[in-house]
C-alpha positions in Angstrom: 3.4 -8.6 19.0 1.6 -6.3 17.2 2.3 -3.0 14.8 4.2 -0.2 16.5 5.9 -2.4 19.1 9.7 -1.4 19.9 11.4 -4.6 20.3 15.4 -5.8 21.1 17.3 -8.4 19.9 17.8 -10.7 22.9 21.9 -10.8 23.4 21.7 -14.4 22.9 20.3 -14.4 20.0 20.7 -17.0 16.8 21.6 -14.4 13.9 20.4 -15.2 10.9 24.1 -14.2 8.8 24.8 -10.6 8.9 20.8 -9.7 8.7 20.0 -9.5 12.1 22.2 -8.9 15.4 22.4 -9.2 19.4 20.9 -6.2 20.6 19.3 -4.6 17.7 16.5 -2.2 18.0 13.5 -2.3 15.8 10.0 -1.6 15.5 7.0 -4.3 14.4 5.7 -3.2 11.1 3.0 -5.3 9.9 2.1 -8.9 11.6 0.5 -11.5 8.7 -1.4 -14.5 8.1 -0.2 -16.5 5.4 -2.6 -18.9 3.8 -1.9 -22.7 4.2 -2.4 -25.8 6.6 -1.5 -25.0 8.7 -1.6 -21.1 8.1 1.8 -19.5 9.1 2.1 -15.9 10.5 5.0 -13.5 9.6 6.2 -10.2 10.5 7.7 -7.3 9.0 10.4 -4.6 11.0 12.4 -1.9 10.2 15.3 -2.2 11.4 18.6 0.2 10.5 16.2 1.9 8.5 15.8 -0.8 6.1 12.4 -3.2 6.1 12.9 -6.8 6.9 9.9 -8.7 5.2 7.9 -12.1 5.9 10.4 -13.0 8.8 8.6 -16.0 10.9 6.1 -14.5 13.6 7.4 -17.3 16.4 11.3 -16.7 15.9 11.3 -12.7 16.3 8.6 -13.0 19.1 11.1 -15.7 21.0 14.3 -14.2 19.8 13.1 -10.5 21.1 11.9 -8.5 23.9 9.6 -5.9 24.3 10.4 -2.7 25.2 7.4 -0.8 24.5 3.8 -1.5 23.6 1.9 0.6 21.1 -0.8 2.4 22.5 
């Protein structure tokens, strides 16, 4: 994943409460690197026009599809 990517919500997803849901569109804001050992990456998305922070890199790349690439 990287910034600019248009990702979906895979329909079988695991929600995380009423955050997230099956089938949502959003776009890949910012991919990070936190510090620590091992160091753990994280993502932000906008999604409903509202910015989900430091959600865990692995989950939204599994739980998601791609549907376009930036650039």
């Amino acid at each position: 994943m990287q910034p600019g990517d248009l990702r979906r919500f895979k329909d079988s997803l695991i929600a995380l409460g009423d955050v997230l849901g099956e089938g949502s569109t959003f776009v890949v804001l910012r991919v990070l690197v936190r510090a620590g050992a091992p160091p753990r990456r994280a993502v932000d998305i906008l999604l409903d026009g509202r910015v989900e922070t430091d959600l865990g890199y692995s989950w939204v790349e599994d739980s998601s599809e791609v549907i376009s690439e930036a650039g």
